[in-house]
Backbone bond lengths (Angstrom), bond angles and torsions (degrees), N, CA, C in turn:
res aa  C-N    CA-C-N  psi(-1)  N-CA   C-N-CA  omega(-1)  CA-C   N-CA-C  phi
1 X - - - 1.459 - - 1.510 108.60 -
2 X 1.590 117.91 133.38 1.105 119.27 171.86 1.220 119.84 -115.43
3 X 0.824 124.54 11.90 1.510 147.15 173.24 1.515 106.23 -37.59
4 X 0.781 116.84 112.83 1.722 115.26 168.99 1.540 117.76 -53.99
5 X 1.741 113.29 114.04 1.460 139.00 172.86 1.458 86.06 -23.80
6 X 1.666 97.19 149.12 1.476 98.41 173.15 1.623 87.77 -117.76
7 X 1.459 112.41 138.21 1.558 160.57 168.00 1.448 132.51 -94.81
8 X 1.058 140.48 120.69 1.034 99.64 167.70 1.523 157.98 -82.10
9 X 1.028 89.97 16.60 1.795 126.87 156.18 1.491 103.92 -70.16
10 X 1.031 103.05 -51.11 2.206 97.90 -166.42 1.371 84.15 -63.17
11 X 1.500 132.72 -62.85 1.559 145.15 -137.74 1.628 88.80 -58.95
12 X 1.053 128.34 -57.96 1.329 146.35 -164.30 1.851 100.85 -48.85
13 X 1.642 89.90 -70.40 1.021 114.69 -166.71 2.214 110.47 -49.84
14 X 1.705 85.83 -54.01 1.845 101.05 -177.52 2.066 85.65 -46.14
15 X 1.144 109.61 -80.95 1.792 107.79 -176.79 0.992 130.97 -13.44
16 X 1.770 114.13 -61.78 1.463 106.81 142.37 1.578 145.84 -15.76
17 X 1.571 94.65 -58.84 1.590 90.36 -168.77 1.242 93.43 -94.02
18 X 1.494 150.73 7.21 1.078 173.01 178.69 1.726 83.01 -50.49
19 X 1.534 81.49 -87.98 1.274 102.61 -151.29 1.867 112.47 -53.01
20 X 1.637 103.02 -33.68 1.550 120.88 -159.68 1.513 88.28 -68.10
21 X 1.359 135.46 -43.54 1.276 156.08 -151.78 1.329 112.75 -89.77
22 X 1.637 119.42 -14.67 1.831 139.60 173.95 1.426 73.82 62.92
23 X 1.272 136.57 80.70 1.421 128.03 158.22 1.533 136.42 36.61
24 X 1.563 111.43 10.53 1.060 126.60 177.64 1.659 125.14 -78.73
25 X 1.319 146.42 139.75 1.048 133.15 163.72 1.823 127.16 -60.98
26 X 0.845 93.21 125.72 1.674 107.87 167.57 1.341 110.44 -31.30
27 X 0.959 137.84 -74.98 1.284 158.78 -175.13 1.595 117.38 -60.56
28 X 1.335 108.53 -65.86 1.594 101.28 -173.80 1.662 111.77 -131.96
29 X 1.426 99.98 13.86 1.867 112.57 166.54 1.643 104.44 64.51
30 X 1.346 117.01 18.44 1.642 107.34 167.91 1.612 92.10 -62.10
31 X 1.167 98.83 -178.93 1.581 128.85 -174.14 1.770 102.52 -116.52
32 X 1.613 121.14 105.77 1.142 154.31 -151.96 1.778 96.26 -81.50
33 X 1.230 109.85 144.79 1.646 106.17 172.48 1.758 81.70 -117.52
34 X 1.807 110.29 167.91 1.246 104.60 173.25 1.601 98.38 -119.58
35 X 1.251 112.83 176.61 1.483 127.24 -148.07 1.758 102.14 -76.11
36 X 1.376 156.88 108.56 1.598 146.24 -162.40 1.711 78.81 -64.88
37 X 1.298 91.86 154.25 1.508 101.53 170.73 1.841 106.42 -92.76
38 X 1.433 106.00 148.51 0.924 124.90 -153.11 1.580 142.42 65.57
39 X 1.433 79.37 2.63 1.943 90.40 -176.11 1.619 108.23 -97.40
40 X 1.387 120.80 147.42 1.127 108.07 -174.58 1.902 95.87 -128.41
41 X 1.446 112.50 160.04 1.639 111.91 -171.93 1.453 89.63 -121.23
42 X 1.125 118.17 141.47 1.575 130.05 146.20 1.471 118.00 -161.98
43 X 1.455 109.22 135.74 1.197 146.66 174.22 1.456 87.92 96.27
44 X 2.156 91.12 -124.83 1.835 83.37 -152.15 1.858 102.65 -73.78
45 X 0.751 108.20 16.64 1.885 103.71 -159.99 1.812 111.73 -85.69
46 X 1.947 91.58 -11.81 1.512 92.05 173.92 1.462 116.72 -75.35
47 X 1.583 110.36 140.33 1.486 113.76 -177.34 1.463 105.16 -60.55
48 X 1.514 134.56 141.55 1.202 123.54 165.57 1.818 111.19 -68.71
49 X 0.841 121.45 -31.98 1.745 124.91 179.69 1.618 92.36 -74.47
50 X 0.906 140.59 1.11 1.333 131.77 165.98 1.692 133.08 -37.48
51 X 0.852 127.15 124.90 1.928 104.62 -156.66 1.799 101.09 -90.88
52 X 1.238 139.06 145.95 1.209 153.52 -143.70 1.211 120.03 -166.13
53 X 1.286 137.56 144.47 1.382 140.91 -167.33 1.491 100.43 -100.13
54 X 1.297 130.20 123.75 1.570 108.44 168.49 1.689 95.48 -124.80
55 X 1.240 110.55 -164.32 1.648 112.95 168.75 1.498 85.16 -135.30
56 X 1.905 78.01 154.42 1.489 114.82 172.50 1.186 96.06 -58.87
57 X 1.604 155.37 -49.56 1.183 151.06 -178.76 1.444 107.60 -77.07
58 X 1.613 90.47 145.02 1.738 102.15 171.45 1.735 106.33 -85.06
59 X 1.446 112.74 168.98 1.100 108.34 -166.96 1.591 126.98 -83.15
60 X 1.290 94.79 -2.85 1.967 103.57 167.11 1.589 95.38 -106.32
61 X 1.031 122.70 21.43 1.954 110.75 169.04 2.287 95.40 -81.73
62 X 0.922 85.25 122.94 1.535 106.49 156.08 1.671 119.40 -21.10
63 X 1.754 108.64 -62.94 1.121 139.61 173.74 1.763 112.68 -47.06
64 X 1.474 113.38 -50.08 1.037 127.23 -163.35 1.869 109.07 -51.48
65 X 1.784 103.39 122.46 1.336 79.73 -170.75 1.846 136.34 119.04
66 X 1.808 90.80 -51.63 1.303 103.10 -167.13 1.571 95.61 -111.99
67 X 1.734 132.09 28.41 1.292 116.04 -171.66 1.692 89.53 -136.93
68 X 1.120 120.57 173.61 1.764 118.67 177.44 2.135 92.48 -75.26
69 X 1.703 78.11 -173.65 1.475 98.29 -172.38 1.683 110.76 -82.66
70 X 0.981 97.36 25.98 1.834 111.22 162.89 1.696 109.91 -88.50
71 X 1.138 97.46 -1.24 1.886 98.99 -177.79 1.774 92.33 -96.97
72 X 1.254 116.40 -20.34 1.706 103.53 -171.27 1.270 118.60 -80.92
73 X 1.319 140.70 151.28 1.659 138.68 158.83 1.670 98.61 -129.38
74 X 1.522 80.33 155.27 1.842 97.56 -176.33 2.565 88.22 -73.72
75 X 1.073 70.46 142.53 1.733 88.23 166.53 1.231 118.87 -150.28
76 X 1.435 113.44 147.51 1.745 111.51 -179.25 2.159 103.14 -91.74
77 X 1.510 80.99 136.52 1.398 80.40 -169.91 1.608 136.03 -75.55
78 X 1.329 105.16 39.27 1.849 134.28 154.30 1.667 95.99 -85.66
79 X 1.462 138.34 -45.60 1.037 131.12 -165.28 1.450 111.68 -86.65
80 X 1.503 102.90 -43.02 1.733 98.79 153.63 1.114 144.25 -11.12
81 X 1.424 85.02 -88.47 1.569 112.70 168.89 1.410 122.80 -51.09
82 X 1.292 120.30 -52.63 1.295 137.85 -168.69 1.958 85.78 -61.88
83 X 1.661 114.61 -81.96 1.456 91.91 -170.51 1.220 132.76 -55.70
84 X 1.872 119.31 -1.42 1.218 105.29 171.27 1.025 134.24 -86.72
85 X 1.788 109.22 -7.13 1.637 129.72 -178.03 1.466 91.87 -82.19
86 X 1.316 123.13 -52.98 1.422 104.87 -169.50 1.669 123.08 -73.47
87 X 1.830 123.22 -10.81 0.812 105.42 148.81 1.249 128.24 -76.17
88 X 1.158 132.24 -17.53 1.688 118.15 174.19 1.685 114.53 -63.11
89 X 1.487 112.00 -28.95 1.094 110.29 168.68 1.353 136.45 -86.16
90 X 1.563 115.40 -0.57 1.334 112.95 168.69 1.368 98.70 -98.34
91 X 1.298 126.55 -16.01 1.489 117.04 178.06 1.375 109.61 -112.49
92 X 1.617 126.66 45.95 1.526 136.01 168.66 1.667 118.06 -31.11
93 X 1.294 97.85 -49.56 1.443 90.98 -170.81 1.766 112.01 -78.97
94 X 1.509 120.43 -28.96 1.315 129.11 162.71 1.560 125.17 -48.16
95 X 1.376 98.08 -20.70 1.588 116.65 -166.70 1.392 93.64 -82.99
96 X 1.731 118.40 -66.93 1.175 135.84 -163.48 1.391 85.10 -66.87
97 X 1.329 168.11 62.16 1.268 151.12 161.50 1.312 97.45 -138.99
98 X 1.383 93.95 -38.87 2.092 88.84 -165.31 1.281 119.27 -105.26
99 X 1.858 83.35 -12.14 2.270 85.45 156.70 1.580 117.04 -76.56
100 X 1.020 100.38 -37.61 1.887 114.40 -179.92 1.777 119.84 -61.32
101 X 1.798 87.96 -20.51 1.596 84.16 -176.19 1.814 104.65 -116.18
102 X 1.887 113.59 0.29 1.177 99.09 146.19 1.740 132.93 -84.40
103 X 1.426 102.83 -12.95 1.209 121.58 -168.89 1.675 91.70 -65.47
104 X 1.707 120.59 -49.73 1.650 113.39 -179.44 1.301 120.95 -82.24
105 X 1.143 118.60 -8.47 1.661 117.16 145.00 1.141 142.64 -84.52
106 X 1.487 109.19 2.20 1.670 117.92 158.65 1.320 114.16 -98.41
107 X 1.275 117.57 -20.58 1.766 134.20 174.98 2.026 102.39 -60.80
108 X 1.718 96.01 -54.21 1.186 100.32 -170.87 1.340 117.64 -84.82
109 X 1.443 121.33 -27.80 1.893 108.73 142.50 1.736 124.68 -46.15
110 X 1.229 83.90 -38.17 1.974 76.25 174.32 1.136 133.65 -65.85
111 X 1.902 105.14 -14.57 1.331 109.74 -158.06 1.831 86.16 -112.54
112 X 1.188 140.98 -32.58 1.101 151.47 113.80 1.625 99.96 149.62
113 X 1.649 93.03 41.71 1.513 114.73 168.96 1.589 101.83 -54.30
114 X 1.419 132.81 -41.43 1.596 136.23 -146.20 1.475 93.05 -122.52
């Protein structure tokens, strides 16, 4: 899941575009449920109409990150997900780079190289 941690900044924030958005997804205009408070989803049990913060940027864009919260839209998290699988796969080799080089900085905290 790539879903953006919920905060209570995101929570705030997802409501917002909630509302600006008539509860619609960004992406493919389903109609968004919002999260019950206190409930938490993982694996298959999350609703796909689920409402979710994503960014207009994918997560190897440059941009991502470095602009205010005008880069975010509410999305249901089928659309999430879906663009975040396909950016890892158009950017394969970016993927394999920055898993490989957290993988030797958790090796080298362990060893108490860092």
């Amino acid at each position: 899941l790539d879903a953006e941690v919920s905060t209570s900044k995101n929570k705030k924030r997802r409501a917002e575009l909630f509302e600006m958005q008539g509860g619609l997804c960004h992406w493919c205009k389903v109609l968004c449920i919002v999260p019950k408070p206190g409930v938490t989803y993982g694996g298959n049990k999350c609703p796909l109409n689920l409402a979710t913060l994503d960014h207009l940027d994918d997560k190897f864009s440059p941009l991502r990150g470095k602009l205010n919260e005008s880069r975010k839209v509410m999305a249901c998290f089928q659309c999430n997900r879906r663009r975040s699988q396909e950016s890892v796969e158009a950017n394969a080799t970016e993927h394999r780079r920055r898993s490989l080089r957290g993988s030797m900085i958790a090796r080298a905290k362990l060893v108490g190289a860092i």
